[in-house]
PDB file as gemmi writes it, atoms N, CA and C in Angstrom:
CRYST1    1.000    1.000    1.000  90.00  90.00  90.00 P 1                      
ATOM      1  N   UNK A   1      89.051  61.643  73.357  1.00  0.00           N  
ATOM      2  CA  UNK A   1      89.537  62.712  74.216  1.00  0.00           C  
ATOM      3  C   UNK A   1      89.012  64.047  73.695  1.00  0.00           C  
ATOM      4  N   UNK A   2      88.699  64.881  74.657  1.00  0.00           N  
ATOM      5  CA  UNK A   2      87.876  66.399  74.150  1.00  0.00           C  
ATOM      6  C   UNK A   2      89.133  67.180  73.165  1.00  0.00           C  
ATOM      7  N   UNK A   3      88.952  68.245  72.994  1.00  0.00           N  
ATOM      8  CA  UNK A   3      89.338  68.757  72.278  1.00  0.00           C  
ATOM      9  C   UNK A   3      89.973  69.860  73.225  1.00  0.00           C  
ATOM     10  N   UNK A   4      91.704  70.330  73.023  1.00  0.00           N  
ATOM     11  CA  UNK A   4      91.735  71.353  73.868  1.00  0.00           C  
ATOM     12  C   UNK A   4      91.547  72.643  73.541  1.00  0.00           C  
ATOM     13  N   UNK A   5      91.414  73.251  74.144  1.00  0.00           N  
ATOM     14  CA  UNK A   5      90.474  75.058  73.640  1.00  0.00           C  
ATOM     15  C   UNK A   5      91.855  76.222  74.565  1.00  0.00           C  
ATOM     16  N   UNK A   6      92.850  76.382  73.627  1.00  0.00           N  
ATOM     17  CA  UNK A   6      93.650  77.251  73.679  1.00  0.00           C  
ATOM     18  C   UNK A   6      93.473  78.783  73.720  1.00  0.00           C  
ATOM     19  N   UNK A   7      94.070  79.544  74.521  1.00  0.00           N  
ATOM     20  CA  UNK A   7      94.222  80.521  74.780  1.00  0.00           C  
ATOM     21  C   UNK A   7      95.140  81.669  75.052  1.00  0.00           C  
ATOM     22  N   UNK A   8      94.887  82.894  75.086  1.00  0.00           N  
ATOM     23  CA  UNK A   8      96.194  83.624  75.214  1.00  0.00           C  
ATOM     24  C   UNK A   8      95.927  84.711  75.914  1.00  0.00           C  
ATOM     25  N   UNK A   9      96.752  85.171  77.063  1.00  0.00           N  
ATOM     26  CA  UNK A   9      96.631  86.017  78.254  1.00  0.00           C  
ATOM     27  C   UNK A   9      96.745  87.263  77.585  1.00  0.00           C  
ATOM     28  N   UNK A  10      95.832  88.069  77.841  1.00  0.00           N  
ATOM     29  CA  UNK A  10      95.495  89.547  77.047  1.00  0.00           C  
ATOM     30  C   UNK A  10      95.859  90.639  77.984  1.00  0.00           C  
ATOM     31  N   UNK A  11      95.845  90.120  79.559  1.00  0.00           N  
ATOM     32  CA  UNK A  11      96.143  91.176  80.732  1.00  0.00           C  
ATOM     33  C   UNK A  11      96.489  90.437  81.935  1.00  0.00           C  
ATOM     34  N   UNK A  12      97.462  91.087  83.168  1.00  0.00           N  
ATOM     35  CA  UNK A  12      98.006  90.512  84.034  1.00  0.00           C  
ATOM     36  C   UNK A  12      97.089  91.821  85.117  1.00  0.00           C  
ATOM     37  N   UNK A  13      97.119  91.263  85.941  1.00  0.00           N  
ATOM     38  CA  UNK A  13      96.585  92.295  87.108  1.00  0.00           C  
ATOM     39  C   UNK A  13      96.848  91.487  88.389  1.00  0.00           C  
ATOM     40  N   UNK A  14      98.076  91.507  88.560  1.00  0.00           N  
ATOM     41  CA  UNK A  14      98.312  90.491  90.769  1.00  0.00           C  
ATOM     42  C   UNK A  14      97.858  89.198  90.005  1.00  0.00           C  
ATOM     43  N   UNK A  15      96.920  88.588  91.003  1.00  0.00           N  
ATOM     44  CA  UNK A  15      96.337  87.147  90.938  1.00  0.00           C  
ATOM     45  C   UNK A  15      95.136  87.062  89.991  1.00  0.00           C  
ATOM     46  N   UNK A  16      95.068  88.111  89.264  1.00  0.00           N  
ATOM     47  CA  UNK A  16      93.940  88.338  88.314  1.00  0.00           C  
ATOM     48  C   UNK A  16      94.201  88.448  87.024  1.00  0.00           C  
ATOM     49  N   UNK A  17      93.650  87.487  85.785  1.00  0.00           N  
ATOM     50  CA  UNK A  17      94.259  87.318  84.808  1.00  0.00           C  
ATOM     51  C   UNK A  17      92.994  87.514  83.355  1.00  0.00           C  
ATOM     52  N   UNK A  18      92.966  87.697  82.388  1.00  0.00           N  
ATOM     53  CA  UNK A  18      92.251  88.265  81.779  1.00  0.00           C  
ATOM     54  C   UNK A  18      92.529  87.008  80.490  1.00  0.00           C  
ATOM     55  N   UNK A  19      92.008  86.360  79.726  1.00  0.00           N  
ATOM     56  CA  UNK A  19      92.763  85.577  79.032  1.00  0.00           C  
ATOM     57  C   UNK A  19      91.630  85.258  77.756  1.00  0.00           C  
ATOM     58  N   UNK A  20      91.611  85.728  76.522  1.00  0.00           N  
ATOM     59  CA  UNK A  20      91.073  85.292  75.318  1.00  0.00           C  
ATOM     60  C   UNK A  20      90.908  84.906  74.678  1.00  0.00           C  
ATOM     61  N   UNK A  21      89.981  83.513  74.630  1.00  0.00           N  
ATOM     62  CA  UNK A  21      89.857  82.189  73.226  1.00  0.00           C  
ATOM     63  C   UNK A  21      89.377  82.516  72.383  1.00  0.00           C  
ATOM     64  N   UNK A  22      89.435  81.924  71.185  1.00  0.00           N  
ATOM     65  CA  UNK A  22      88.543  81.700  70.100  1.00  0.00           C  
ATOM     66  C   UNK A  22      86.996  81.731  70.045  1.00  0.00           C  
ATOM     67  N   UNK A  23      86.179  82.255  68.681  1.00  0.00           N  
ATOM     68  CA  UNK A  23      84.743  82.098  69.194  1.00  0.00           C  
ATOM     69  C   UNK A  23      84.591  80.530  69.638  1.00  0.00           C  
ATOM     70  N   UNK A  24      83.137  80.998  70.027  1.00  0.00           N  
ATOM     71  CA  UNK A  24      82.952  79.307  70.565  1.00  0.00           C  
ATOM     72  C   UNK A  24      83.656  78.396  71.358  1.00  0.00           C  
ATOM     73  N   UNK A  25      84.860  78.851  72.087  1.00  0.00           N  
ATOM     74  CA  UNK A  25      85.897  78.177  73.175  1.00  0.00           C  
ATOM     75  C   UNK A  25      85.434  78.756  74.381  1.00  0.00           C  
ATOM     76  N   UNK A  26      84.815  79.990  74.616  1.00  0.00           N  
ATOM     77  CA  UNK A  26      85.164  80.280  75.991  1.00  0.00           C  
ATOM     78  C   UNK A  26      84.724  79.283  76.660  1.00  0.00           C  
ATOM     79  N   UNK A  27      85.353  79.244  78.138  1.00  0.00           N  
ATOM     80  CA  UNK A  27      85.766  78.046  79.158  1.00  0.00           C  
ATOM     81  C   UNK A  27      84.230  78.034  79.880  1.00  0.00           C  
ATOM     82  N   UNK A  28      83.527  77.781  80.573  1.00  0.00           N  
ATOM     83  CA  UNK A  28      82.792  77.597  81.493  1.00  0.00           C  
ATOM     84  C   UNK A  28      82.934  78.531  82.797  1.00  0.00           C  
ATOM     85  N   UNK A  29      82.732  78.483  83.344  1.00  0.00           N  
ATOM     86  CA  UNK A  29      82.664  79.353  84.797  1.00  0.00           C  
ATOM     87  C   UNK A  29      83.056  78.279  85.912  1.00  0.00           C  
ATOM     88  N   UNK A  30      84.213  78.713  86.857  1.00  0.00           N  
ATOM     89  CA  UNK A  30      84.594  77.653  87.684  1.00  0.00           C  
ATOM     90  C   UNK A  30      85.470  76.504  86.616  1.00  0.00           C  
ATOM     91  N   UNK A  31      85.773  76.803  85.147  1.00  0.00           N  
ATOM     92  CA  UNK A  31      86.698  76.051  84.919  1.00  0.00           C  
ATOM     93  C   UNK A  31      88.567  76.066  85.016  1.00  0.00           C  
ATOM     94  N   UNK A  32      89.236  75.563  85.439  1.00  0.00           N  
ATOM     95  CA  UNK A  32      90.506  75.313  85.601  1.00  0.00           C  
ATOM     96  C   UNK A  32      91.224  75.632  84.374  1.00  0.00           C  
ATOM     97  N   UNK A  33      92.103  76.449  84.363  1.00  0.00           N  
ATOM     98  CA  UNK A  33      93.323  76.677  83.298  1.00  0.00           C  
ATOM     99  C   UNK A  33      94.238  76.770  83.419  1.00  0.00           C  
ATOM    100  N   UNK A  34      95.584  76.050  82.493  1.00  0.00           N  
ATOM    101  CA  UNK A  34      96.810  75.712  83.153  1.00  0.00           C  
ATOM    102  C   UNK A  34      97.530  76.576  82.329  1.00  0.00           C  
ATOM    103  N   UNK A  35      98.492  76.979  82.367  1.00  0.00           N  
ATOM    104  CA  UNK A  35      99.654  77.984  82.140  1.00  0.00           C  
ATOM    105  C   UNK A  35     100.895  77.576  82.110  1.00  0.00           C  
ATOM    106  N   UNK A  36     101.851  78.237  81.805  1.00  0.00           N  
ATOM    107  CA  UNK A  36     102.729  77.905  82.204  1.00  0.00           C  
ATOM    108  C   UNK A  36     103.546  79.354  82.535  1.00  0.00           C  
ATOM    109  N   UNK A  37     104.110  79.413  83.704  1.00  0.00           N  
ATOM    110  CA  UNK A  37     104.923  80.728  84.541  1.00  0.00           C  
ATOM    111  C   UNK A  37     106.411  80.135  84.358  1.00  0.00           C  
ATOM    112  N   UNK A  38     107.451  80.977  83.722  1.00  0.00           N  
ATOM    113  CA  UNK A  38     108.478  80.929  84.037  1.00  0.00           C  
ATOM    114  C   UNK A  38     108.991  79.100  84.161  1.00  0.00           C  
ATOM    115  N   UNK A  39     108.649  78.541  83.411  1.00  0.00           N  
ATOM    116  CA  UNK A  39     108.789  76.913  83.562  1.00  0.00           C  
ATOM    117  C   UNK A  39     107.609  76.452  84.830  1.00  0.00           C  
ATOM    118  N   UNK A  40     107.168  76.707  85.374  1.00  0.00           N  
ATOM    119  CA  UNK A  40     106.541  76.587  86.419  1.00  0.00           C  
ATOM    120  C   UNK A  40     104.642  75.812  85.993  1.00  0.00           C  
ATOM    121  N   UNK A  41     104.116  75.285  86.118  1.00  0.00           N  
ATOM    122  CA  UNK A  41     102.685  75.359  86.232  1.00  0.00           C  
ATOM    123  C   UNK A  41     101.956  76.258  87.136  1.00  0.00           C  
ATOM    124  N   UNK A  42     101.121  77.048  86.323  1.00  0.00           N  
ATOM    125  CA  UNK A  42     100.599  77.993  86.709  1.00  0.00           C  
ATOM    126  C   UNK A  42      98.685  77.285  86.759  1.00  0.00           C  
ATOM    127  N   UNK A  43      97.581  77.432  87.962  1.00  0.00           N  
ATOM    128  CA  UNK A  43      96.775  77.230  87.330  1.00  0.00           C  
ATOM    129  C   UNK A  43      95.958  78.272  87.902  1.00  0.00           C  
ATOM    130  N   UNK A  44      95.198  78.340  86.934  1.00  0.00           N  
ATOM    131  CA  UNK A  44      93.849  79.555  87.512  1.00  0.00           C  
ATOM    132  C   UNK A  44      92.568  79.209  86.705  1.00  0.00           C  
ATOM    133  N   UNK A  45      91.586  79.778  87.564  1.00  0.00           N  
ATOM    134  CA  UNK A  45      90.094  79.501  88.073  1.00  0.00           C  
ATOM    135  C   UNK A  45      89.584  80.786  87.310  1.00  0.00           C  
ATOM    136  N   UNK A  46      88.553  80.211  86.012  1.00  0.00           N  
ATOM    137  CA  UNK A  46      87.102  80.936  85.217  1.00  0.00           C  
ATOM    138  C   UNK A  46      86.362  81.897  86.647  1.00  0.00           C  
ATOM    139  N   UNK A  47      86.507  83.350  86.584  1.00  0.00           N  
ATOM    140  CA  UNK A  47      85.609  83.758  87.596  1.00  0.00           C  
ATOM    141  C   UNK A  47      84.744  84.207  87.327  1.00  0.00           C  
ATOM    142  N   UNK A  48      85.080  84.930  85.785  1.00  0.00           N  
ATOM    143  CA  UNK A  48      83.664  85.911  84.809  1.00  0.00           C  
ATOM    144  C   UNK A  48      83.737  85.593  83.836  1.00  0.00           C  
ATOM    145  N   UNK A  49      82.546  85.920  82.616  1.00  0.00           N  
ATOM    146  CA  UNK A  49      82.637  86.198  81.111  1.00  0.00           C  
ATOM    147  C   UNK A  49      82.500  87.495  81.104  1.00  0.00           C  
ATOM    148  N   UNK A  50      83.707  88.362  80.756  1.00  0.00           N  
ATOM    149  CA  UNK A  50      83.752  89.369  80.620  1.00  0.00           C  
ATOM    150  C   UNK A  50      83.697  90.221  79.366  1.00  0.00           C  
ATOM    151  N   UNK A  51      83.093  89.286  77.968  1.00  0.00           N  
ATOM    152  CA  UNK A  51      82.912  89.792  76.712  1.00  0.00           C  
ATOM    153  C   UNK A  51      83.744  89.858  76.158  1.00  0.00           C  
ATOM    154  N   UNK A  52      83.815  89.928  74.713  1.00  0.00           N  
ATOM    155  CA  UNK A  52      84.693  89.785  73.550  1.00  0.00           C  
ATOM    156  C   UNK A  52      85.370  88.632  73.649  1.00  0.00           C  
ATOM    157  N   UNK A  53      84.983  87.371  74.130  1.00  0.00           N  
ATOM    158  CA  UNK A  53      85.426  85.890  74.159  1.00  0.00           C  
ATOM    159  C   UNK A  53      86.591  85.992  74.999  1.00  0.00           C  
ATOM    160  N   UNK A  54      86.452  86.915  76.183  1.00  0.00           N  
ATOM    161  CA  UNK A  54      87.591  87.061  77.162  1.00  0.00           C  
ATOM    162  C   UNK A  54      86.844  86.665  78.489  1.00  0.00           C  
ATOM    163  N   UNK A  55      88.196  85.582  79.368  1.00  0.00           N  
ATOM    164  CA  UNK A  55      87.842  85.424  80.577  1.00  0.00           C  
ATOM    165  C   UNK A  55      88.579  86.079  81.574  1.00  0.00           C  
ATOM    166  N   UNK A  56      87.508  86.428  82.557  1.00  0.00           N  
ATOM    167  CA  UNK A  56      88.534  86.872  83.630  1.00  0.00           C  
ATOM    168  C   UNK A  56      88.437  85.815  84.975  1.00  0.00           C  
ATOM    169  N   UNK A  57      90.263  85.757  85.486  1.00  0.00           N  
ATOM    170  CA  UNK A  57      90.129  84.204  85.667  1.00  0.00           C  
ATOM    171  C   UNK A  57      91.293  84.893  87.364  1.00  0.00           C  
ATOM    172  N   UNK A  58      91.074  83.943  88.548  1.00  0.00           N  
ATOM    173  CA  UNK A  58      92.078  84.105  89.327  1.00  0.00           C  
ATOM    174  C   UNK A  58      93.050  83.039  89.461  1.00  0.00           C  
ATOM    175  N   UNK A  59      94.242  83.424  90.148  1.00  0.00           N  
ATOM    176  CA  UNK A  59      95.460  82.790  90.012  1.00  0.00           C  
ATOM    177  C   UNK A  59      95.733  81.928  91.300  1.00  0.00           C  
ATOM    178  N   UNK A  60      95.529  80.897  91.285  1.00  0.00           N  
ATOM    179  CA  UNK A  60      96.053  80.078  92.937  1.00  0.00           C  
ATOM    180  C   UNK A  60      97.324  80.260  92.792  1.00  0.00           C  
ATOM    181  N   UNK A  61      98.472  80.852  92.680  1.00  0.00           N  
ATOM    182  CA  UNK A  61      99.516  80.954  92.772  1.00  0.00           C  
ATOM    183  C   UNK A  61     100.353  82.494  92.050  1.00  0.00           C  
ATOM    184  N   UNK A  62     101.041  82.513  92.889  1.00  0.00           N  
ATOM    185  CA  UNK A  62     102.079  83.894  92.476  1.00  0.00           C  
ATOM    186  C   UNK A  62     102.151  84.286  90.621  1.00  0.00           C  
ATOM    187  N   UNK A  63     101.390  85.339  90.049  1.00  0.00           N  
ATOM    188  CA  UNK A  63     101.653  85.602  88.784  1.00  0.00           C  
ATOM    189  C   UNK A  63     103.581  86.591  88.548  1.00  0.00           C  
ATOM    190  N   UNK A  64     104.159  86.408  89.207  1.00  0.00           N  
ATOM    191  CA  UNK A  64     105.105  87.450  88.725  1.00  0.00           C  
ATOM    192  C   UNK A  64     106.276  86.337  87.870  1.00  0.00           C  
ATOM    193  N   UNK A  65     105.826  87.499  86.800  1.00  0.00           N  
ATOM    194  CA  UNK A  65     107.170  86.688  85.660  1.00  0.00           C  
ATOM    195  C   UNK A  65     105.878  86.546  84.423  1.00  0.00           C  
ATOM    196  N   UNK A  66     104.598  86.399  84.801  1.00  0.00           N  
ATOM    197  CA  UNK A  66     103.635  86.263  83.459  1.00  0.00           C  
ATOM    198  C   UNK A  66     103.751  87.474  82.464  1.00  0.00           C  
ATOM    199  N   UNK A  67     103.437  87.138  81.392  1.00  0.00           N  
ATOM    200  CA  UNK A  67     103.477  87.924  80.498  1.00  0.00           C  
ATOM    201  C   UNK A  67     102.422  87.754  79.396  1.00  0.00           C  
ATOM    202  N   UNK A  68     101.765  89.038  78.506  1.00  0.00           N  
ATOM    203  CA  UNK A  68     100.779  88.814  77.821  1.00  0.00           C  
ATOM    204  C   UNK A  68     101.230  87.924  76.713  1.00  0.00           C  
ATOM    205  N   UNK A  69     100.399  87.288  76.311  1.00  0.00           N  
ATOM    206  CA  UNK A  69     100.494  86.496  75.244  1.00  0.00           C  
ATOM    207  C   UNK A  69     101.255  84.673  75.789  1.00  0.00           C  
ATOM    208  N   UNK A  70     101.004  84.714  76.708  1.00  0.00           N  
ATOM    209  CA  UNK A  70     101.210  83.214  77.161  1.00  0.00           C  
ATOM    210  C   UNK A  70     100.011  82.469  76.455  1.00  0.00           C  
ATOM    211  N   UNK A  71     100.766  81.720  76.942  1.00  0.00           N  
ATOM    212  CA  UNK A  71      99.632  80.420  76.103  1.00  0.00           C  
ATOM    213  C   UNK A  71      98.755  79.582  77.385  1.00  0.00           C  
ATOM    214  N   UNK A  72      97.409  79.660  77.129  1.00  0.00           N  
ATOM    215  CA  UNK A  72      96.308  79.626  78.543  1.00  0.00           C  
ATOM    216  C   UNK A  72      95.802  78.159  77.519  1.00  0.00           C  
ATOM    217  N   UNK A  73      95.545  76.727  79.184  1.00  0.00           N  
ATOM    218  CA  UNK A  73      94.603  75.466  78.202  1.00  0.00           C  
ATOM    219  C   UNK A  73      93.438  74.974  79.127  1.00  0.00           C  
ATOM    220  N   UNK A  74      92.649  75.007  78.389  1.00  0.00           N  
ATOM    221  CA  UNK A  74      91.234  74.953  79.256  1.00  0.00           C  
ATOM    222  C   UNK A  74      91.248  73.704  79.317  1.00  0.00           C  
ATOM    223  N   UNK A  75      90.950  73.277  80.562  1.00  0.00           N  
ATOM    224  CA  UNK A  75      90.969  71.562  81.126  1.00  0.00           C  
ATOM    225  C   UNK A  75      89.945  71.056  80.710  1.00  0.00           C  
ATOM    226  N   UNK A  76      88.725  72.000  80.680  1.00  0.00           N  
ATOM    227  CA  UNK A  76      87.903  71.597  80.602  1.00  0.00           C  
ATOM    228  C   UNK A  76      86.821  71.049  81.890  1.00  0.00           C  
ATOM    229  N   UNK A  77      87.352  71.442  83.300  1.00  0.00           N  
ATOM    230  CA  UNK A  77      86.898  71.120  84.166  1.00  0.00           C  
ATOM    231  C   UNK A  77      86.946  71.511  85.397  1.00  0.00           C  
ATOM    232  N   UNK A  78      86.305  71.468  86.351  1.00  0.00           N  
ATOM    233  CA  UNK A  78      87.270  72.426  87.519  1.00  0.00           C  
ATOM    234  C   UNK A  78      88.552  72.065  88.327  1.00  0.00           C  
ATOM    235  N   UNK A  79      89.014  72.829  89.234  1.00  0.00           N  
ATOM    236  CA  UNK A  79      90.504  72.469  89.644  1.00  0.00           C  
ATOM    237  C   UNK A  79      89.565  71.064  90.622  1.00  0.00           C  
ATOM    238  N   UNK A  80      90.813  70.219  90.777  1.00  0.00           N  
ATOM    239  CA  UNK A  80      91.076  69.264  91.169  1.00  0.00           C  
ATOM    240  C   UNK A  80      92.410  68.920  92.073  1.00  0.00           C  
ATOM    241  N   UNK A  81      92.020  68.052  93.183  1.00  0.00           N  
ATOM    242  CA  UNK A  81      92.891  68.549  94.961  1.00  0.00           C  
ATOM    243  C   UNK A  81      92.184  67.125  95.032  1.00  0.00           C  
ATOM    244  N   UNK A  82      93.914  66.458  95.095  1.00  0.00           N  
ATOM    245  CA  UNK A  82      93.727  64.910  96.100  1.00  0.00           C  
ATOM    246  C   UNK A  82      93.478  65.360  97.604  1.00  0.00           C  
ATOM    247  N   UNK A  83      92.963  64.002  97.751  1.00  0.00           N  
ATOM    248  CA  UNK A  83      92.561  64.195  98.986  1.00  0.00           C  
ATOM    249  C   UNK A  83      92.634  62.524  99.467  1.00  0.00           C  
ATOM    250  N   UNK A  84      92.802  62.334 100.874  1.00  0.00           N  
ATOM    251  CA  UNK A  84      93.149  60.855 101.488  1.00  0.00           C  
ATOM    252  C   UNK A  84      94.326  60.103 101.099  1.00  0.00           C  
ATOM    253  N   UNK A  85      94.334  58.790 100.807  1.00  0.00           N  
ATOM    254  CA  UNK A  85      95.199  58.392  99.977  1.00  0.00           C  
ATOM    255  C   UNK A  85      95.750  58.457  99.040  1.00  0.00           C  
ATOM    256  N   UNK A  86      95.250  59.660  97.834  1.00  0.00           N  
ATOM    257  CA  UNK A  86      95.929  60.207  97.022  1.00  0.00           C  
ATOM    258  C   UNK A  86      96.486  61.064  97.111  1.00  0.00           C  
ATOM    259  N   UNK A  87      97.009  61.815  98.084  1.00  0.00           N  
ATOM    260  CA  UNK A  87      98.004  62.432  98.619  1.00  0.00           C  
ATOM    261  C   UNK A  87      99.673  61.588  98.457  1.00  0.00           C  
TER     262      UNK A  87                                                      
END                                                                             
């Protein structure tokens, strides 16, 4: 199993989230990151490399209640949506 590449939300902006790994972790572009909101799963989508090993990432779902320093986990892959019988 890969290795997970942890992270921590540095800025909140609406559906726009700013979030900073370790050297050598940043996520890919178009990769999926899960969160957690208020007990809730939160996930959001790699949109830039915005330097200093920070991503800037958008939110498929409502950010209110996030706060800096959450804990961000790179899937490692992009979001993923059943479809047909896996519904």
């Amino acid at each position: 199993m890969p290795e997970k590449h942890i992270g921590k939300v540095v800025q909140v902006m609406g559906p726009v989230l700013d979030i900073r790994f370790a050297d050598g972790e940043l996520p890919e572009l178009l990769n999926a990151i899960e969160l957690q909101n208020n007990g809730k799963p939160l996930i959001v989508e790699v949109a830039q490399h915005i330097g200093d090993n920070v991503v800037r990432c958008i939110a498929m779902a409502a950010t209110d209640g996030l706060v800096r320093g959450a804990e961000a986990v790179d899937t490692g892959g992009p979001i993923k949506v059943p479809v047909g019988d896996a519904c």
